[in-house]
C-alpha positions in Angstrom: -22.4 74.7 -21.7 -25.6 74.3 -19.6 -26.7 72.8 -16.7 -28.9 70.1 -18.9 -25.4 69.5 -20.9 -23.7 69.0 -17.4 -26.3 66.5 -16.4 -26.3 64.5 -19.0 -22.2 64.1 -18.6 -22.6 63.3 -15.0 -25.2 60.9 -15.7 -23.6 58.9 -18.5 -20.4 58.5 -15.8 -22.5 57.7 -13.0 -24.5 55.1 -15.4 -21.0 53.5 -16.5 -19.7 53.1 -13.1 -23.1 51.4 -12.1 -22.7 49.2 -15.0 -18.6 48.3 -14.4 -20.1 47.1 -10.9 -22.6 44.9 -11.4 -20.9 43.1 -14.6 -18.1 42.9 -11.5 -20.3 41.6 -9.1 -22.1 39.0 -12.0 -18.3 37.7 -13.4 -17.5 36.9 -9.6 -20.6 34.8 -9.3 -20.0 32.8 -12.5 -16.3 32.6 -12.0 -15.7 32.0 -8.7 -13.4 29.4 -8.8 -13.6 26.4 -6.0 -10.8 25.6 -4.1 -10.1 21.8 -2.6 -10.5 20.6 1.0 -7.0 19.7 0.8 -4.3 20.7 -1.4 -3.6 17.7 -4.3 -0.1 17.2 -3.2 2.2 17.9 0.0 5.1 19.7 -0.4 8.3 17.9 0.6 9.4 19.0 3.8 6.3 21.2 5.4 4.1 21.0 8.3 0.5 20.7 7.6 -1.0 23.9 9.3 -3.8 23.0 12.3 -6.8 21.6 11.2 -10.4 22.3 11.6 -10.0 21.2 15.4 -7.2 23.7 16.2 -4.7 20.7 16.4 -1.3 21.0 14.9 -0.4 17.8 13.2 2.7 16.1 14.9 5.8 15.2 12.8 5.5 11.3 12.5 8.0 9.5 14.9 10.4 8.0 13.1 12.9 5.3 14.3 16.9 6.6 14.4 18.9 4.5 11.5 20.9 2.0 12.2 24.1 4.0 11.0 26.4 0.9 11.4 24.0 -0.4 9.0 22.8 2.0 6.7 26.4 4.4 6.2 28.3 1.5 4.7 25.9 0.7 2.3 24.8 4.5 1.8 24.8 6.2 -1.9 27.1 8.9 -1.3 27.2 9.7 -4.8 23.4 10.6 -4.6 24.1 11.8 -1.4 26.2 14.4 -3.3 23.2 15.7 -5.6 20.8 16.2 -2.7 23.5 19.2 -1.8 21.9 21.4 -4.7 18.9 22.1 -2.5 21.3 23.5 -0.1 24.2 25.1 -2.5 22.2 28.3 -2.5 22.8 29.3 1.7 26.0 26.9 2.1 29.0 26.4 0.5 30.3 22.6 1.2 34.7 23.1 0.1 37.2 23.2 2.8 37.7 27.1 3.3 35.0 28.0 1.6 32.7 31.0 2.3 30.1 31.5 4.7 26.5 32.5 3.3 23.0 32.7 3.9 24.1 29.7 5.9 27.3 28.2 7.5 29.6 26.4 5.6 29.3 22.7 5.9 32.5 21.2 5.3 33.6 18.8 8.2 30.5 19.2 10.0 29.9 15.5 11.3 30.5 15.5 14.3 32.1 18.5 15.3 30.2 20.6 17.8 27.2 23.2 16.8 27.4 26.5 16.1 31.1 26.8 15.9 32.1 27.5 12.2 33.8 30.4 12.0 32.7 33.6 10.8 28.8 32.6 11.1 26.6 34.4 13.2 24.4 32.3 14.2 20.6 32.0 16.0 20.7 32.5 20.0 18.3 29.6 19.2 20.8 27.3 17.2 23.8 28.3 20.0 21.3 27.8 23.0 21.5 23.7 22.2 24.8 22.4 22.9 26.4 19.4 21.5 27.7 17.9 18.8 26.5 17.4 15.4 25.7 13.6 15.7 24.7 11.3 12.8 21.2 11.5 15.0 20.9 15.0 15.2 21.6 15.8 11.7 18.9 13.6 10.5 16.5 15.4 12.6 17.7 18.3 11.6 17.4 17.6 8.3 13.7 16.0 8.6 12.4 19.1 9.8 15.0 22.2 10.8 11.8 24.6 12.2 10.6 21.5 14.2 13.9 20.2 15.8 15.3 23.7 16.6 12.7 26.6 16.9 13.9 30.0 15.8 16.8 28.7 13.9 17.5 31.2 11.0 17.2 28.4 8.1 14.3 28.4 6.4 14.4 25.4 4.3 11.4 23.1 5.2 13.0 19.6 5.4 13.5 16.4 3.6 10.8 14.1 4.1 13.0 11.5 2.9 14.4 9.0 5.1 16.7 7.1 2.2 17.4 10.9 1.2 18.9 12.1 4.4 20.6 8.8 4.8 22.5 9.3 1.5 22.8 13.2 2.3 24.9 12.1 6.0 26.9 9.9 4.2 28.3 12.4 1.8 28.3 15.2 4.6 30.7 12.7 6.8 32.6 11.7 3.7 33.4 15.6 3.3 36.1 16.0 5.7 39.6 15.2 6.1 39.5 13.0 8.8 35.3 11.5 8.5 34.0 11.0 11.6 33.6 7.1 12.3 30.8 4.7 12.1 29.3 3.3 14.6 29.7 -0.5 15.1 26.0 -2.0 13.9 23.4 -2.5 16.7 23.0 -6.4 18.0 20.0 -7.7 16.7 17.2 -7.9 19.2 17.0 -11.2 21.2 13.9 -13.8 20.1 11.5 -14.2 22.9 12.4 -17.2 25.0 10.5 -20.3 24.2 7.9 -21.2 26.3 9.5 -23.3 29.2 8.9 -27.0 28.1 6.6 -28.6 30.5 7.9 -30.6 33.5 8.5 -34.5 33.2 5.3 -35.8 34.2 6.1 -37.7 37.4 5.5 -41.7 37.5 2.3 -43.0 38.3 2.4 -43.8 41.8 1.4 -47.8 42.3 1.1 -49.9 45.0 4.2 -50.7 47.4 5.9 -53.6 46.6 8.0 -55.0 49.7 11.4 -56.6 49.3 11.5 -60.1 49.0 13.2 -61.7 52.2 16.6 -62.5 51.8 17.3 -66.4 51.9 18.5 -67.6 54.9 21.9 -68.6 55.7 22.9 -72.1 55.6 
């Protein structure tokens, strides 16, 4: 084969890549596909990331439940359900096994980071205390945001009503549940505005006793 032949190969190859790359180059431009300014729905459970200012976007303050309120009237049943989100890292029966996560049975209550077995975060066993119908809830909300470096991954439940019905069941899985708390007092009314003061008698001329009769 000549030189021609060999330049005619090397030119039909170099010709077809030149071609692949700009029909590349064109499909990109009439395909590009435009993305929103903000996703169409949240996830449950995640923390926007910073926005165009740099700022992270703070966790919205919640008020703590009533639990003297809200536990006796909980739906433990539903409660219940909400556990298949967490089934897959935690086993909930008495004895049960430890996986990704701890197990959970009896955990209301009883101090953190003590179930046997578990190895758990220095981050999870560097915050004392017990787990308290509080702290599960903001546990629960967001477990990234309440404890930093804890090992479990799961985003949260957004959820108030859900985590409510979720700490039911969890306290209702034990053999002795820990109890509830008597309901808070209901906050005082404001005082009535003090009622104005008697508005004091006009004062009038002095009238002077009358003499007394005389004595006869």
């Amino acid at each position: 084969m000549d030189s021609f032949e060999w330049n005619k190969i090397i030119g039909a190859v170099l010709g077809t890549a030149v071609f692949i790359f700009v029909v590349r180059i064109v499909a990109e431009h009439i395909y590009e596909p435009e993305h929103p300014a903000k996703p169409g729905y949240i996830v449950e459970g995640v923390i926007e990331e910073p926005g165009a200012g740099g700022a992270a976007t703070a966790p919205v303050a919640e008020v703590a439940p009533d639990w003297g309120t809200v536990l006796p009237t909980a739906d433990v049943a539903a409660g219940q359900a909400s556990t298949a989100k967490c089934a897959a890292c935690h086993d909930f029966a008495k004895g049960g096994p430890n996986k990704i996560g701890p197990g959970l049975f009896g955990v209301v209550d009883n101090p953190r980071a003590t179930h046997p077995g578990y190895a758990y975060s220095a981050a999870m066993k560097g915050k004392p205390g017990n787990w308290t119908y509080d702290e599960i809830n903001l546990f629960l909300k967001a477990p990234a945001v309440d404890i930093p470096g804890t090992k479990m991954s799961f985003a949260g439940i957004r959820s108030e009503r859900e985590r409510i019905n979720l700490i039911a069941y969890l306290r209702s899985n034990d053999d002795s549940p820990a109890p509830i708390p008597a309901p808070k007092p209901a906050e005082a009314a404001a005082d009535p505005a003090a009622a104005p003061a008697e508005a004091a008698p006009a004062a009038g001329p002095t009238v002077a006793p009358a003499p007394a009769p005389a004595a006869h």
